[in-house]
N, C-alpha and C positions, 0 to 999 in steps of 0.2 A: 712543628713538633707533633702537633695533631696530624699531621697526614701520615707521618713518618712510626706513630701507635700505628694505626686504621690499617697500614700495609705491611706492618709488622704479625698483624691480627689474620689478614688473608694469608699470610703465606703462612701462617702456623695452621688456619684452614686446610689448606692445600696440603700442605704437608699431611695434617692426620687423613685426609680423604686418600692419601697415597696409599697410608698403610692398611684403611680398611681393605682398599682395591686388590691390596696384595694378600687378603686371607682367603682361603679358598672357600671357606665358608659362605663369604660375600659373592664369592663367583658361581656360585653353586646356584643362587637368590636372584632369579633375573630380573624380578624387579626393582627388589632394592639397587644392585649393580647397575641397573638402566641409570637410574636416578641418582647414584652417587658419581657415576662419567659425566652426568648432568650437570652437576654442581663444580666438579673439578673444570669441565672446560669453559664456565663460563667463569671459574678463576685465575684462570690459564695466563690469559694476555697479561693482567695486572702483575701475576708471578712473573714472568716473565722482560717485562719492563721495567718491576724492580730490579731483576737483578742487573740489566743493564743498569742500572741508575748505581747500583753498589758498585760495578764495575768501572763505569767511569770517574765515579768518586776516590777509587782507590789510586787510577790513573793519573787522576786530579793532583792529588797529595804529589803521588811519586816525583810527578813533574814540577809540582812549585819545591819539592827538596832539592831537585836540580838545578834549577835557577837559584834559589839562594846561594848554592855550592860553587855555583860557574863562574869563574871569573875572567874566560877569555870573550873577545868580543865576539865574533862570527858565535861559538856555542851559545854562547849566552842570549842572543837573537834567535836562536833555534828553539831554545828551550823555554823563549818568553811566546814564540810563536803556536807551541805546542798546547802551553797555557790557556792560551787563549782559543787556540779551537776546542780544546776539553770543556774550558767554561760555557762555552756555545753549548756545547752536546748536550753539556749536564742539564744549562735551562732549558732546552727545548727537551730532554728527555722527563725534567720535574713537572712542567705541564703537560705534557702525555700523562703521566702518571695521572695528575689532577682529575683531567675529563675520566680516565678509564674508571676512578674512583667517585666519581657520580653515579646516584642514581640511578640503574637500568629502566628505560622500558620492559615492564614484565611481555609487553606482545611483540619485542623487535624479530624475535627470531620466528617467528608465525607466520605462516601461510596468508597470502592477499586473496581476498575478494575485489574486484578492480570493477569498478561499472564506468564506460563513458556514455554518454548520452547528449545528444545535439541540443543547443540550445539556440538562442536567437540568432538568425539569419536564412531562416528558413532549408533551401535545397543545399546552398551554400554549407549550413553548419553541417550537415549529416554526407558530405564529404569529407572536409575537417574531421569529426569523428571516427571517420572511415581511417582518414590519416595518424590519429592517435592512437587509434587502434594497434594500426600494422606496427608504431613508433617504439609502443609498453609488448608487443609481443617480439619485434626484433630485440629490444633491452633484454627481456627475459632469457629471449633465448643466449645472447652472449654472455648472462652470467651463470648458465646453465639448469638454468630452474624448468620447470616444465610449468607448460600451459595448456589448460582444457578449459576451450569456448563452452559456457553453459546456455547461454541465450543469446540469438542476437536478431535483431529486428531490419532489416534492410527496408532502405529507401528506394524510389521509386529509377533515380537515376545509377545506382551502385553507393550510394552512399549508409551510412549507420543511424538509423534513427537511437538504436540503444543497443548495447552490447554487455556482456556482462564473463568477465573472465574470472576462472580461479588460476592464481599462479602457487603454485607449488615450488618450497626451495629455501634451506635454511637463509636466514636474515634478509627474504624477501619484502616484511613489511617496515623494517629500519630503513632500506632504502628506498622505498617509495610512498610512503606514508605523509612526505611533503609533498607529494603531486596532485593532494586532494584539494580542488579548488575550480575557479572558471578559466579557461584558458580560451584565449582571445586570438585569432587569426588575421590579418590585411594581409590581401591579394585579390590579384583580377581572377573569377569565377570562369567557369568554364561554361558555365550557365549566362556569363554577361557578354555582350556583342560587342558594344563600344569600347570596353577597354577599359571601363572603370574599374579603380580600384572598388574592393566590399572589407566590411568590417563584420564578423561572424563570432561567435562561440560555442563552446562543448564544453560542458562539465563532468569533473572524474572524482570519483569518492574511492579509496581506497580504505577496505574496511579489514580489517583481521579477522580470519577466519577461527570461530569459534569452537570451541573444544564441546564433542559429543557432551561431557558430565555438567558442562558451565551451564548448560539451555538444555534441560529437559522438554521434550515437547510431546503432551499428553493427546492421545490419539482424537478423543473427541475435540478438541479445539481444532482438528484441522479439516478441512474441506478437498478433498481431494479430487480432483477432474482431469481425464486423461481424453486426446484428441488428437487427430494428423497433422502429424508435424508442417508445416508452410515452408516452404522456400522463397526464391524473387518473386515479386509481385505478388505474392500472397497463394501463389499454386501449392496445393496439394502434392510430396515430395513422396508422398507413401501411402499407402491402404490401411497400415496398420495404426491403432490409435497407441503408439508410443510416447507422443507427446505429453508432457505431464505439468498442470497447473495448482499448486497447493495454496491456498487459504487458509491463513493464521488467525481461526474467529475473533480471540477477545482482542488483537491490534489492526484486525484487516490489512496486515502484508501479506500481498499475492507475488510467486514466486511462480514462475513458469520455464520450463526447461526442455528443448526438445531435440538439440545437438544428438544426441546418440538415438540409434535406432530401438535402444532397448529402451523399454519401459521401467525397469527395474531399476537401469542406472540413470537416465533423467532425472528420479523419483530420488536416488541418492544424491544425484550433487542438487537438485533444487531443495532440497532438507537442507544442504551444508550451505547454503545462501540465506535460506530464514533462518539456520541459529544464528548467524555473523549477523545479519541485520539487526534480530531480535536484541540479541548481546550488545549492540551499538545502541539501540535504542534507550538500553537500559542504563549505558556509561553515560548516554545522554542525558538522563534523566539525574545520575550524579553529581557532574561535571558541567552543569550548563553553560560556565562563566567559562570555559575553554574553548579557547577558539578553534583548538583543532577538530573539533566533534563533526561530524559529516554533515548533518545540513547547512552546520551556521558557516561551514565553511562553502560549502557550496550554491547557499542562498536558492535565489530563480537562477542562476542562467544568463541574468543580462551582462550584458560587455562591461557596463560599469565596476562588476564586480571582480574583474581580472584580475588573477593572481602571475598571469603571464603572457606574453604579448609575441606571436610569433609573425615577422613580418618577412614574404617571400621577395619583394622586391627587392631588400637591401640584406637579403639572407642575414636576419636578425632576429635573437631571442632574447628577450628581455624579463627578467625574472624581479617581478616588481616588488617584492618584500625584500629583497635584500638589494637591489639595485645593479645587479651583474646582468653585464650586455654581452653577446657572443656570438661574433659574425659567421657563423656554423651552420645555419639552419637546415641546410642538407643533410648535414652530417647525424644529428641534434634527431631528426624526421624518420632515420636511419640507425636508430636506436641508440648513438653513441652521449647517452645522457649520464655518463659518470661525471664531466665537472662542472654539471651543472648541481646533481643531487651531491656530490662531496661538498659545495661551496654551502649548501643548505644545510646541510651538517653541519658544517664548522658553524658556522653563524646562530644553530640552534643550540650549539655546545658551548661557544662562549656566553650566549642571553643565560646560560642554566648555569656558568660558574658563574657567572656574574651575583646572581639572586644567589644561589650560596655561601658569595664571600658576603655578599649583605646581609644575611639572615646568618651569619656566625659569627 
C-alpha cells in the first residue's frame, strides 16, 4: 500500500511538471524549463513502469474473469495459462517498480574522473594499466560517451605508470562507479623468459566529476606552473610551455595536465580534476564509514586488496565481491564490460532493497 501512495505521488508529479512544460511562459524561462525536463525525466522510467504495472493488472483481472467463466477444457487451460504468465509479469514488473523507487544516487548521471595507476608488480603492472586503459576507453567508447586523456604518464617499456581520464556522457558514473578498486592480473609477462606465470595489480578510482558552483577554488590557494609537455621516455614533445601543473595549497593536491597543446585548455581540464578530487575528499571526510569512498576502496595497491581477478590463461574474470566468474577475458579486455557492471548493479540494488525493507 505504501509503494502503491509513493507512485501514485510521482505520477501526480509528473503529471503537474507536464503542464508547467506546456505554458509558454515556462518555455520562454530557459532555466527554469532546463530544470523542470530535469525533473520530469528522471521521473519518466517510474511513470512509465507504473503504467505497465496498471496495465497488466487490468489484463490480470480480465483473464482470472475468463477462467472462472470457462468451462470447457482445452479453453479453460488457455486461460489458466494466460494467468499465470500475467502473474509472472505483474511480479517481476512490482520489483522493477521497487528498485526504480529507491533512492537515487544524486551523481549517477555525472561525468567520470577515471584514474588508473600501476600498482605492485612492477613493469608488469604498468602494462596491465596500459590494458585497463584501452578496456574503460573502448567501454566508453561503445556506450558513446566521450573520452579526453588529461594525464598520463608512460612507462619505460609502453606500459602506464598513471593515466587519468575524463569521460563525458549521461549515466556515465552509475555505470562505472563499481570499478573503483585494485584489480589483479595472472599471466606470463612479456618481460619474463621462463614462462612463469606473474601476479600484478593497478588501481582505478572513479570519482564524479564536480560541478563548477560545488568547489569554489579561490585564486590564491592555488599554485600554478606551466612546463613542456613530456612524451616516451620523458623527451620533450614541444618548445612551448603548455604543460600545466596546479597546486591546491591548504590540501596539497597537485594536478598536472599536458594532453593538449594549449595551455589554456590543460589549465581547464586540470581545474576540473582538482574540484572532483577536492569534492571527494570532502564526501570523504562525511561519509568515512563507506566503503565506496576512493581511497578506502583503493587502499596501496597490493594484490591483497583485490576487488577482481583477471586471469589470461584460463580467459577468466572473476569479480570477487559478488563472486561472478566469466570465461570472456578477451572479450571483457575489449571493452565488452556490460554483464559484468549489470550483475554489480543488481547485486547493489538488491543489498539497498534489502536495508530498506529492514529499516521499514
Amino acid at each position: 500500500m505504501e509503494m502503491m501512495e509513493r507512485l501514485r505521488e510521482v505520477v501526480a508529479k509528473y503529471e503537474e511538471l507536464e503542464t508547467q512544460l506546456a505554458d509558454p511562459e515556462v518555455l520562454l524561462d530557459h532555466g527554469r524549463s532546463v530544470k523542470l525536463l530535469k525533473q520530469r525525466r528522471e521521473l519518466e522510467p517510474i511513470v512509465e513502469k507504473y503504467r505497465e504495472y496498471e496495465r497488466l493488472r487490468r489484463e490480470l483481472e480480465d483473464a482470472r474473469a475468463l477462467l472462472a467463466e470457462e468451462a470447457d477444457g482445452e479453453l479453460r487451460e488457455l486461460a489458466r495459462a494466460e494467468v499465470h504468465a500475467l502473474e509472472e509479469k505483474l511480479h517481476r514488473c512490482e520489483h522493477e517498480l521497487k528498485l526504480l523507487l529507491l533512492p537515487k544516487d544524486p551523481n549517477d548521471d555525472r561525468n567520470v574522473v577515471l584514474e588508473i595507476r600501476a600498482g605492485t608488480g612492477g613493469a608488469e603492472a604498468t602494462l596491465f594499466a596500459a590494458d585497463l586503459l584501452r578496456m574503460y576507453a573502448r567501454y566508453a567508447e561503445r556506450q558513446g560517451w566521450r573520452v579526453q586523456m588529461l594525464d598520463v604518464s608512460e612507462s619505460d617499456i609502453g606500459g602506464i605508470k598513471e593515466a587519468i581520464l575524463l569521460i563525458e556522457g549521461r549515466g556515465a558514473y552509475s555505470r562505472l562507479k563499481f570499478e573503483s578498486g585494485v584489480h589483479r592480473v595472472q599471466r606470463v609477462p612479456v618481460t619474463e623468459a621462463s614462462g612463469r606465470v606473474h601476479t600484478s595489480a593497478a588501481t582505478v578510482a572513479v570519482l564524479p566529476e564536480a560541478e563548477e558552483v560545488e568547489v569554489r577554488l579561490d585564486p590564491k590557494d592555488l599554485r600554478i606552473d606551466t612546463f613542456c609537455s613530456s612524451g616516451h621516455g620523458g623527451q620533450s614533445v614541444n618548445t612551448t610551455y603548455s604543460a600545466v601543473r596546479i597546486t591546491h595549497l591548504p590540501t596539497g593536491v597537485v594536478v598536472t595536465c599536458q594532453d593538449e597543446r594549449s595551455q589554456i585548455k590543460n589549465r581547464e581540464r586540470a581545474l576540473r580534476v582538482l574540484r572532483s578530487r577536492l569534492l571527494e575528499m570532502e564526501r570523504r571526510k562525511q561519509h568515512e564509514a563507506l566503503s565506496a569512498e576512493r581511497r578506502q576502496q583503493v587502499k596501496s595497491g597490493d594484490r591483497s586488496e583485490k576487488i577482481r581477478t583477471y586471469n589470461f590463461k584460463e580467459n577468466r574474470v572473476t569479480d570477487h565481491r559478488i563472486g561472478l566468474t566469466l570465461y570472456k577475458l578477451d572479450l571483457i579486455l575489449d571493452g565488452e564490460l556490460d554483464e559484468l557492471i549489470d550483475a554489480l548493479i543488481a547485486h547493489h540494488q538488491m543489498e539497498r532493497l534489502k536495508e530498506h525493507v529492514t529499516a521499514a
